[in-house]
C-alpha positions as CSV (number, residue, x, y, z in Angstrom):
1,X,4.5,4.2,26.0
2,X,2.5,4.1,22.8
3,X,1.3,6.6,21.0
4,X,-2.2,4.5,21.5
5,X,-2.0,4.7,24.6
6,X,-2.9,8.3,24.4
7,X,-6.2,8.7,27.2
8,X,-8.5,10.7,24.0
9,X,-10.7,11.1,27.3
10,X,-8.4,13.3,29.2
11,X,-8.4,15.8,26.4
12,X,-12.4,15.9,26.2
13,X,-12.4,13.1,23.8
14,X,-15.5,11.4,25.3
15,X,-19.4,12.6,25.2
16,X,-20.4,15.9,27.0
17,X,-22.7,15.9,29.2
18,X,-25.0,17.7,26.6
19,X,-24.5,15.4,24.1
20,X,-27.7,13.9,22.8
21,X,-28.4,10.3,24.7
22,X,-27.5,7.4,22.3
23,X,-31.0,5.2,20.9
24,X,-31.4,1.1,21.5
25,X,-31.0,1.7,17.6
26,X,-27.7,4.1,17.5
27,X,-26.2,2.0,19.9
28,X,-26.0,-1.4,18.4
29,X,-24.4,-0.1,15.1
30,X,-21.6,1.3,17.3
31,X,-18.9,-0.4,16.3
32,X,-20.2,-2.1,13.1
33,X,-17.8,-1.9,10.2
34,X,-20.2,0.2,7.1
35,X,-19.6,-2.1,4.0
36,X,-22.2,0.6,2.1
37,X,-19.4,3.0,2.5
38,X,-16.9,0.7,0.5
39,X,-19.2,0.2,-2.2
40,X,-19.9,3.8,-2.4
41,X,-16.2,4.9,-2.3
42,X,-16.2,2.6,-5.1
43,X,-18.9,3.5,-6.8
44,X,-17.3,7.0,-6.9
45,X,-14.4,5.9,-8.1
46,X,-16.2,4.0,-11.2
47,X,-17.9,7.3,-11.5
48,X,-14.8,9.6,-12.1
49,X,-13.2,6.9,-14.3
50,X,-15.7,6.8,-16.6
51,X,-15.7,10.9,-17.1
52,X,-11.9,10.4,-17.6
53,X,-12.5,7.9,-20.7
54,X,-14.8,9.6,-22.0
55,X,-13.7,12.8,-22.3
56,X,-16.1,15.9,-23.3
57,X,-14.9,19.1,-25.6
58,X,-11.6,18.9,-27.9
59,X,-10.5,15.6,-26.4
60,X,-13.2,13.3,-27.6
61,X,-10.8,10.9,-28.8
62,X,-13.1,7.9,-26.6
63,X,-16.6,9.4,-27.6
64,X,-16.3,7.0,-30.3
65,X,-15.6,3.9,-29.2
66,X,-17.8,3.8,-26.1
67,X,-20.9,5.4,-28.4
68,X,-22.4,8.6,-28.2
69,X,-25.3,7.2,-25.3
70,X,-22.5,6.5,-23.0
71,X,-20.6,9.7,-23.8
72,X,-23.4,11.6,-23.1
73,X,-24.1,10.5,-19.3
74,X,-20.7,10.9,-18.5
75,X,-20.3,14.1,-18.9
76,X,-21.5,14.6,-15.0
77,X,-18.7,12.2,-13.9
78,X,-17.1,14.8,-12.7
79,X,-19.5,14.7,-9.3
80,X,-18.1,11.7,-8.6
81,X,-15.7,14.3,-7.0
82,X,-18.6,15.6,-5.0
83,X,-19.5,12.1,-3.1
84,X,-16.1,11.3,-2.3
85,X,-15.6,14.5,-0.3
86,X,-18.9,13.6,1.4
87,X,-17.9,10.0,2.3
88,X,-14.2,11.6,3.2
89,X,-16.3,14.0,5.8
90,X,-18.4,11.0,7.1
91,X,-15.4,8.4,7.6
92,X,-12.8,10.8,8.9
93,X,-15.2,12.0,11.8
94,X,-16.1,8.1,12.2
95,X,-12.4,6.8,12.5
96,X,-10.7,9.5,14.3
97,X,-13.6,10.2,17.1
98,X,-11.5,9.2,20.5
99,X,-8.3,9.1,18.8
100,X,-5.3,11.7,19.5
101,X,-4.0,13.9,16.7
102,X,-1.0,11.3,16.3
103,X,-2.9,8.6,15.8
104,X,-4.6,10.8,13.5
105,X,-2.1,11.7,11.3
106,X,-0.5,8.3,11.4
107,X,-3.7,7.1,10.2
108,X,-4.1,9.5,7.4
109,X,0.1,9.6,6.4
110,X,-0.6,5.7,5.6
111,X,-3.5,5.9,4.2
112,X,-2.5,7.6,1.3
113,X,1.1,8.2,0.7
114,X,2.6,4.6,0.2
115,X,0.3,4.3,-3.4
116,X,0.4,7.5,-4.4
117,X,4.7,7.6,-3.9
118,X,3.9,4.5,-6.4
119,X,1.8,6.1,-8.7
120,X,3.7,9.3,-8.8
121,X,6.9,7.6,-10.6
122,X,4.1,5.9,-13.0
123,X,2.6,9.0,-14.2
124,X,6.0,10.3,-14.8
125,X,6.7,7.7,-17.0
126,X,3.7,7.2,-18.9
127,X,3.8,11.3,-19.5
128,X,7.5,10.3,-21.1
129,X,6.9,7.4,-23.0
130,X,3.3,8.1,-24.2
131,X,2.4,12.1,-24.1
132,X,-0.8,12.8,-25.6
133,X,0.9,15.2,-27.8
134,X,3.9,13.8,-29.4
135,X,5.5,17.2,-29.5
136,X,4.9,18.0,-25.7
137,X,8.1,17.4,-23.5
138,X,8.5,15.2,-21.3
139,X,7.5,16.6,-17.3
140,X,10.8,17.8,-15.7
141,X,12.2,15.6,-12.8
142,X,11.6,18.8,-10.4
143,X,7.7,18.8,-11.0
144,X,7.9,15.0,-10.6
145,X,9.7,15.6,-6.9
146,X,7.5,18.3,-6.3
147,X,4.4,15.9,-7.2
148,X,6.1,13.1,-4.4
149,X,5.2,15.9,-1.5
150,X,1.0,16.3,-2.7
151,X,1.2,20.1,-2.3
152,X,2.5,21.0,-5.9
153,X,0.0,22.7,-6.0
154,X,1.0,25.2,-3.6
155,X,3.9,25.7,-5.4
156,X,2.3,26.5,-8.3
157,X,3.4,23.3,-10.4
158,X,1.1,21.3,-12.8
159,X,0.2,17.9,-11.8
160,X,1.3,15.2,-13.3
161,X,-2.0,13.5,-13.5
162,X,-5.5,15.4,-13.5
163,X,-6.7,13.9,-10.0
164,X,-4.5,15.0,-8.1
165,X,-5.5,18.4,-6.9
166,X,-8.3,16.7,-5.2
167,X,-5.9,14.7,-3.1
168,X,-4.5,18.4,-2.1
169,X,-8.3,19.1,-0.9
170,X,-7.9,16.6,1.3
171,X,-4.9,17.5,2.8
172,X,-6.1,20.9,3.6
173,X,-9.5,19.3,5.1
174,X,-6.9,17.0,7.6
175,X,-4.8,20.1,8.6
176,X,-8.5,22.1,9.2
177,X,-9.7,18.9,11.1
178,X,-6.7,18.3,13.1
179,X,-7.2,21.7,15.3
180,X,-10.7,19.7,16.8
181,X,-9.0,16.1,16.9
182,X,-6.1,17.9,19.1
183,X,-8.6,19.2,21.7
184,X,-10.5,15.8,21.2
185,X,-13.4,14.9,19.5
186,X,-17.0,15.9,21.2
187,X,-20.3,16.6,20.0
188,X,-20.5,19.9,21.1
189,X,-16.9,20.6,19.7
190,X,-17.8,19.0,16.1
191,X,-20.8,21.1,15.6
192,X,-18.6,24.4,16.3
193,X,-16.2,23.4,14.2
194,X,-18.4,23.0,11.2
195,X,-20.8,25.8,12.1
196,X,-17.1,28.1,12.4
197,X,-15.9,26.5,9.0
198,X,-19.0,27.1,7.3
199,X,-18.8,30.5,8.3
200,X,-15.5,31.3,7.6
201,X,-16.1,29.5,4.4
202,X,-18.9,32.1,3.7
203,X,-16.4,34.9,4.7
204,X,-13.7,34.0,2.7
205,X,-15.8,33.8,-0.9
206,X,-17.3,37.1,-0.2
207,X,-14.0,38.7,0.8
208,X,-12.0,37.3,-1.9
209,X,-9.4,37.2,0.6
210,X,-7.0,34.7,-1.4
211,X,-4.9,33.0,1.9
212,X,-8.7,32.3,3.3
213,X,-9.8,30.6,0.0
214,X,-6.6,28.6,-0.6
215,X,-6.5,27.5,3.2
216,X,-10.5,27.1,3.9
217,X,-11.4,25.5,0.3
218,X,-14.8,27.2,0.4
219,X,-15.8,25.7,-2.6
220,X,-15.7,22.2,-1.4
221,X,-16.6,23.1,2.4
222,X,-20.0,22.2,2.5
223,X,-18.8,18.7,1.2
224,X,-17.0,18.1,4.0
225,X,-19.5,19.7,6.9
226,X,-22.1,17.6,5.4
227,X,-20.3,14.5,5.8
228,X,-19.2,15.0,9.4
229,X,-23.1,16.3,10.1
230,X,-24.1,13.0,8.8
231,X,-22.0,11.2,11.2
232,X,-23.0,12.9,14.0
233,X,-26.1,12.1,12.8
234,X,-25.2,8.2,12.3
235,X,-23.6,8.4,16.1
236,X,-25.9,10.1,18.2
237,X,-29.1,9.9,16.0
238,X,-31.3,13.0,14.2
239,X,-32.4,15.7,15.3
240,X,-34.0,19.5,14.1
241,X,-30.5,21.2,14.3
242,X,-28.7,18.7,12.6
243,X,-31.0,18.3,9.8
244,X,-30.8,22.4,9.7
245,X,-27.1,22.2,9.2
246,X,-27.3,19.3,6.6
247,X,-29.8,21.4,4.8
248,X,-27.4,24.5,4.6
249,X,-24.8,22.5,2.8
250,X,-27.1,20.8,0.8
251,X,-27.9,24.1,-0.9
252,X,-24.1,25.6,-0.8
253,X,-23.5,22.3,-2.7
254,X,-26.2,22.9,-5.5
255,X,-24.7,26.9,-5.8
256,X,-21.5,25.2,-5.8
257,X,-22.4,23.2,-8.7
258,X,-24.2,26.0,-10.0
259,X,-20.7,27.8,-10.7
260,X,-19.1,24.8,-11.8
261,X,-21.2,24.4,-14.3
262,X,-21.1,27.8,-15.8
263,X,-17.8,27.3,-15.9
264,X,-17.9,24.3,-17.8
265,X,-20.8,25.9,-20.1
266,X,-18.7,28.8,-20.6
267,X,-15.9,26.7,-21.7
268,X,-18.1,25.2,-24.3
269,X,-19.9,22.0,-22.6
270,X,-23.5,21.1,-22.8
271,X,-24.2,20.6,-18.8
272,X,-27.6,21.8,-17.5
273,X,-27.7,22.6,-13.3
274,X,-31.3,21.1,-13.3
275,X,-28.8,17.6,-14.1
276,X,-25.9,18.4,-11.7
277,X,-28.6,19.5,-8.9
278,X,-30.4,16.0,-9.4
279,X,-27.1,13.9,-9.3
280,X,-25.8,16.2,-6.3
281,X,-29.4,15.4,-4.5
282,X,-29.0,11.7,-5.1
283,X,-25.5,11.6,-3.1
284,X,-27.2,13.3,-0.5
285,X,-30.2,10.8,-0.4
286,X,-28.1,8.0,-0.4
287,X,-25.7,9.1,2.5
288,X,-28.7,10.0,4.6
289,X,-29.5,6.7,4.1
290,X,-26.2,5.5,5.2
291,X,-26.6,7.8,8.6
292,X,-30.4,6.5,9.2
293,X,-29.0,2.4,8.6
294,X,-30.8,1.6,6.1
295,X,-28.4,0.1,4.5
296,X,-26.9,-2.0,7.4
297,X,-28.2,-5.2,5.5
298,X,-25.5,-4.8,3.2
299,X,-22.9,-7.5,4.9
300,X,-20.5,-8.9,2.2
301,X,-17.3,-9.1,3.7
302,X,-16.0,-8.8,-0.2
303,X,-16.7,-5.3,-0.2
304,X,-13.8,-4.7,1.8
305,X,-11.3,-5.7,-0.9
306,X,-13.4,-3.7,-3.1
307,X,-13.1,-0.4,-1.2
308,X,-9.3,-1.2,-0.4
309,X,-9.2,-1.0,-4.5
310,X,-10.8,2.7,-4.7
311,X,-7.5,4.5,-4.1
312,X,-4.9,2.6,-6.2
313,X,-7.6,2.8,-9.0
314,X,-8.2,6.5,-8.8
315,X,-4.7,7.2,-8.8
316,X,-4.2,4.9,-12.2
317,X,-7.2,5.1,-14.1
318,X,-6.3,8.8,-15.3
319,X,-2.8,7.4,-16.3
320,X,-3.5,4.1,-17.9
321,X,-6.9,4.1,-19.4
322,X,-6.0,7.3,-22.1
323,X,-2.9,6.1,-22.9
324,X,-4.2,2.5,-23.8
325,X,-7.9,3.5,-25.8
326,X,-5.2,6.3,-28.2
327,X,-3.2,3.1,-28.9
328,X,-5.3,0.3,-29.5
329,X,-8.6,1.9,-30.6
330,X,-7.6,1.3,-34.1
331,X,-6.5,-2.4,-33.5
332,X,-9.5,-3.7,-30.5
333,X,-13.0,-4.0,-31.2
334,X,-14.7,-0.9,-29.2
335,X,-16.6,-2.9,-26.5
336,X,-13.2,-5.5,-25.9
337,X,-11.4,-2.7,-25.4
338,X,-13.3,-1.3,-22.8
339,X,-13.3,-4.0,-21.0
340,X,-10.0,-4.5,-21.3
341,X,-9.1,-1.3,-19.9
342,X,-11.4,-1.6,-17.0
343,X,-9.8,-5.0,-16.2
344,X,-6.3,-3.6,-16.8
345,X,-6.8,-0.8,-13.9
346,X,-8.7,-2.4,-11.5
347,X,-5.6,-5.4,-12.0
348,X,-3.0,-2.8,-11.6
349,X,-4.9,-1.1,-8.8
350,X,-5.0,-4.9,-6.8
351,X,-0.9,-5.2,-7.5
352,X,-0.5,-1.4,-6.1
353,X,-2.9,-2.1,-2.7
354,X,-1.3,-5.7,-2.3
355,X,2.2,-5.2,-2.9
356,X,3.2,-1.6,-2.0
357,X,0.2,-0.1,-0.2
358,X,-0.7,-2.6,2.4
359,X,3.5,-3.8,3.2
360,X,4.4,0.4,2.9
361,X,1.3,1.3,5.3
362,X,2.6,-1.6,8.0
363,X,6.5,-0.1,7.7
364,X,4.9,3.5,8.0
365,X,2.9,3.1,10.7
366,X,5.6,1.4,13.1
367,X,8.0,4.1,12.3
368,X,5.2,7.0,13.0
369,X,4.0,5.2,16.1
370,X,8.0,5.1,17.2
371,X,8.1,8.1,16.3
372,X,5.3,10.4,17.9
373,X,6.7,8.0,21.2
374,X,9.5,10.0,21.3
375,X,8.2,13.5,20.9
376,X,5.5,12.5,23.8
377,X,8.4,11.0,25.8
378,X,11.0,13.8,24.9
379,X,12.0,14.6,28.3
380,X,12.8,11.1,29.3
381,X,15.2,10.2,26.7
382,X,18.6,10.0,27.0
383,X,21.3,11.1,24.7
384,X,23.8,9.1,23.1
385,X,27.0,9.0,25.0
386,X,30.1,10.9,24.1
387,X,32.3,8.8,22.0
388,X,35.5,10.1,23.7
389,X,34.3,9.3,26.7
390,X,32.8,11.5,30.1
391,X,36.7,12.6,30.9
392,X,36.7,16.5,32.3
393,X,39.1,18.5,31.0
394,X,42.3,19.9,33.5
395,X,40.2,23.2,32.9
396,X,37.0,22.1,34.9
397,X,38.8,21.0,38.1
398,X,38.6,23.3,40.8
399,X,41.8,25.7,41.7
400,X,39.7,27.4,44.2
401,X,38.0,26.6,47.5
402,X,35.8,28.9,50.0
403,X,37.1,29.4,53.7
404,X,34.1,27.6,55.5
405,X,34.8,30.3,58.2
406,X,35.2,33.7,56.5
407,X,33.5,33.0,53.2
408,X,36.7,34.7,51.5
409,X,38.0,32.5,48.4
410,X,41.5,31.3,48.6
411,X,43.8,29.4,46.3
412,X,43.8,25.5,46.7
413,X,46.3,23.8,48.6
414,X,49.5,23.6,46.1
415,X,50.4,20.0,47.7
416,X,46.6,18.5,46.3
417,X,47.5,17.7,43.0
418,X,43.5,17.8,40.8
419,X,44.2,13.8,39.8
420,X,44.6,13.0,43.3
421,X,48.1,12.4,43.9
422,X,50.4,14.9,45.7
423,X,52.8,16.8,44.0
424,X,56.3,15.8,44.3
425,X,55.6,12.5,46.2
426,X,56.3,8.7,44.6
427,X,53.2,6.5,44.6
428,X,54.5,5.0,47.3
429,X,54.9,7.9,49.8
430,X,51.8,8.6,52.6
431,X,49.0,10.3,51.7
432,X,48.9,14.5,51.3
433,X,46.1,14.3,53.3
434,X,47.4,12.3,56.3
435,X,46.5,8.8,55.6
436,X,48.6,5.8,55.3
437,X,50.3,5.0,52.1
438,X,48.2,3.6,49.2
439,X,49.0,1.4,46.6
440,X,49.8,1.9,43.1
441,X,46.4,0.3,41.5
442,X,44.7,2.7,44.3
443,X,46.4,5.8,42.9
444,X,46.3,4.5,39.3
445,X,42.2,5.5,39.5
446,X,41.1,9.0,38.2
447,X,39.9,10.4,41.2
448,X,39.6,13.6,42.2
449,X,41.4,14.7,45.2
450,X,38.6,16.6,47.3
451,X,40.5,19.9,48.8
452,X,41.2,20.8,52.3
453,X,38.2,23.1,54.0
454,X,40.0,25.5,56.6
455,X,38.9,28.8,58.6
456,X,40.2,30.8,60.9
457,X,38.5,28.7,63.7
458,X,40.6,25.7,62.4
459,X,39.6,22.8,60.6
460,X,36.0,22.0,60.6
C-alpha cells in the first residue's frame, strides 16, 4: 500500500462540521494552481539578491558599480526574507491540507535537499578558491559535512553561505507544523495551532527561556501564522476573526522589524522603521490580495519555470555573484557586468533545478514513498531467510513427553531416535513404531519421529 494511499480523512483531515461553508467564489479556485505565488517567490528572491550585491557597511565593494541610487534602495533587501516566510506559511498549509505527515515530509525532504546537497559542495569551493580575504583559510571539511545536514546551526558552526540560516527557519517551522499535519489538517485545528504558536511565541521572548526561542523562532513566528491565516482565508473565505488574527501578526511583524533595525542602526546602517514598516505593509497588501483572488488573472504557465528557479538561485546568488563583481569589476563596464552576473545565476540556477533538483527529487521521492510503506506495513513484512537454512538443532528436539494419563513427565522412549529412525535397526528393518518396513528414500527425509503418548490406563 502506498504511502498516498493514507485516508487524511480518517485522522480528521477533512472539514469540521464548524468549519465556515465554502462561497460559489472560494469554491471555484479550489484546486487552481496560484501562478502569483511563483512570481512572488521570485520576486523575493530578486529581492534578497540584490541586498547581497550590493552590500551596505564595510563591504561596499559593489556600491560602486551599481551607483549610489541603486545602493541606496537595497539596503531593505533584507525583507525579502520577510515575504518568503509569508509565502512559505501560505503554500505549506495549501499543499499539505488532506495529506499525511509522510507525504508531508516526503514532500518537503525533496523539495529542498537535492539543490542544496548541490550547492553545499559549491560554496565550499568557491570559499577555497576565491575567499574574500585572501588570508582567511579555507572552511574545514567538518563545517562543510556539517553544512550537508541544514542544522549547523544547531551545532554551533558557521555557514558556509549567509542564506542559509533561513533554510534552518524553515526546518524548525516543518517540525512545529508536522504535530497538526499528524492529527490532520482542519479548520478548527489550524487556528489552535497558530493561536497556541503565537502564544507560546509570546511566552518564549518574554521568558528568555533559550530552548523555547531556538525551537519556536519567535522572531519569525508571526511570518509564518500570517501566511497560514491567509490560506484559511483563501480556502474558506474572510471573516472578523481571521482578519483579527492577521492583524496581530501584522503588528508583531512591524516590532519585529522594529528590533531588526536597531540592530542594524546600532551596527552602523542608515535604516529608518518608518521604511521597513512600509515595505513590511506592502507584503502584507499584496498577499491579502493573493487570499481575496485578485490576482487569479495572472495565468502564464511560464511562471512555473520561473518559480521552479527561486530556490537554486537563492542558494547561488550569495556564492557566485561576490565572487564574480571583486574579480571583474576592474576589467567589465559596471552596467555589463551586472547583467552578466544576473544572467550567470539565474543560468546556473536553471542547470541546478534541471539537472540535479528535478532527477534527485523523482529518486527521493520513490525511495521515501518505499520507504514510509514499510514502517506503515511493519507488521506484515517478512524477514529475510536464514542463510544456513531453517535446520533445528539436536538441542531443540524433545527428550521428554507428558503421561496423557497422570500428567507426570517421563523420559522419551530410548528406541525413537529424534531423526526418525530407531536406534540400532538397518533402514531396512520395520518400523519402531509398528508399521511395515519403509524404504530408504522414506527414511532418508528429516522428519521427526513424533513420541509414543502412554498412561497408566494404556495407550490412548
Amino acid at each position: 500500500m502506498s504511502v498516498t494511499s493514507l485516508d487524511a480523512a480518517a485522522r480528521g483531515a477533512t472539514e469540521e462540521a464548524g468549519a465556515p461553508a465554502l462561497s460559489k467564489s472560494v469554491k471555484s479556485r479550489q484546486g487552481e494552481r496560484l501562478y502569483v505565488l511563483d512570481l512572488l517567490r521570485f520576486v523575493a528572491a530578486i529581492i534578497v539578491l540584490v541586498y547581497h550585491l550590493m552590500p551596505v557597511a564595510t563591504q561596499a565593494y559593489a556600491s560602486y558599480i551599481f551607483g549610489v541610487p541603486a545602493f541606496h534602495y537595497s539596503r531593505y533587501g533584507w525583507l525579502g526574507v520577510d515575504l518568503f516566510f509569508l509565502i512559505s506559511g501560505f503554500v505549506i498549509c495549501m499543499s499539505s491540507w488532506g495529506r499525511g505527515t509522510g507525504q508531508f515530509i516526503t514532500s518537503r525532504i525533496t523539495r529542498l535537499m537535492p539543490a542544496y546537497w548541490v550547492a553545499v559542495p559549491i560554496a565550499l569551493m568557491f570559499r577555497t578558491l576565491w575567499p574574500e580575504n585572501p588570508d582567511d583559510p579555507a572552511p574545514p571539511l567538518s563545517d562543510a559535512l556539517a553544512n550537508l545536514t541544514m542544522t549547523q546551526g544547531l551545532r554551533g558552526i558557521a555557514d558556509l553561505d549567509g542564506v542559509y540560516w533561513t533554510l534552518l527557519v524553515e526546518l524548525k517551522f516543518y517540525l512545529i507544523f508536522a504535530a497538526v499535519v499528524w492529527f490532520g489538517l482542519s479548520y478548527r485545528r489550524v487556528i489552535t495551532f497558530c493561536l497556541l504558536w503565537t502564544a507560546l511565541a509570546i511566552f518564549a521572548q518574554h521568558s528568555q527561556q533559550q530552548l523555547l526561542i531556538a525551537l519556536l523562532e519567535p522572531k519569525y513566528t508571526s511570518h509564518f501564522v500570517a501566511g497560514i491565516t491567509l490560506y484559511l482565508i483563501y480556502r474558506f473565505g474572510p471573516n472578523l476573526f481571521l482578519w483579527g488574527m492577521l492583524a496581530v501578526s501584522w503588528i508583531f511583524c512591524v516590532l519585529s522589524v522594529k528590533n531588526i533595525v536597531g540592530e542594524r542602526v546600532a551596527a552602523g546602517e542608515n535604516l529608518t522603521l518608518k521604511t521597513g514598516a512600509l515595505v513590511i505593509t506592502v507584503f502584507y497588501l499584496i498577499m491579502i490580495g493573493v487570499a481575496l483572488g485578485w490576482f487569479s488573472w495572472i495565468r502564464w504557465r511560464g511562471l512555473v519555470l520561473v518559480g521552479s528557479l527561486t530556490y537554486p538561485v537563492y542558494l547561488l546568488h550569495n556564492t557566485i555573484g561576490p565572487v564574480a563583481i571583486r574579480r571583474l569589476n576592474d576589467s567589465v563596464p559596471r552596467w555589463l557586468l551586472m547583467i552578466g552576473v544576473f544572467t550567470g545565476i539565474m543560468l546556473a540556477g536553471y542547470l541546478v533545478h534541471r539537472f540535479v533538483e528535478r532527477p534527485g527529487a523523482k529518486m527521493l521521492r520513490r525511495g521515501l514513498v518505499r520507504s514510509f510503506d514499510q514502517i506503515r506495513d511493519g507488521s506484515r513484512l517478512s524477514a529475510r531467510p536464514d542463510p544456513a537454512g531453517d535446520v533445528r538443532s539436536p538441542a531443540t528436539v524433545p527428550t521428554e513427553v507428558t503421561s496423557v494419563g497422570t500428567g507426570r513427565v517421563e523420559p522419551m522412549a530410548a528406541d525413537v531416535s529424534p531423526i526418525g529412525t530407531p536406534a540400532g535397526t538397518s533402514a531396512s528393518a520395520p518400523s519402531a513404531l509398528g508399521g511395515p518396513a519403509q524404504s530408504k528414500s522414506a527414511l532418508d527425509a528429516p522428519t521427526v519421529a513424533l513420541p509414543t503418548l502412554t498412561s497408566s490406563k494404556g495407550t490412548q
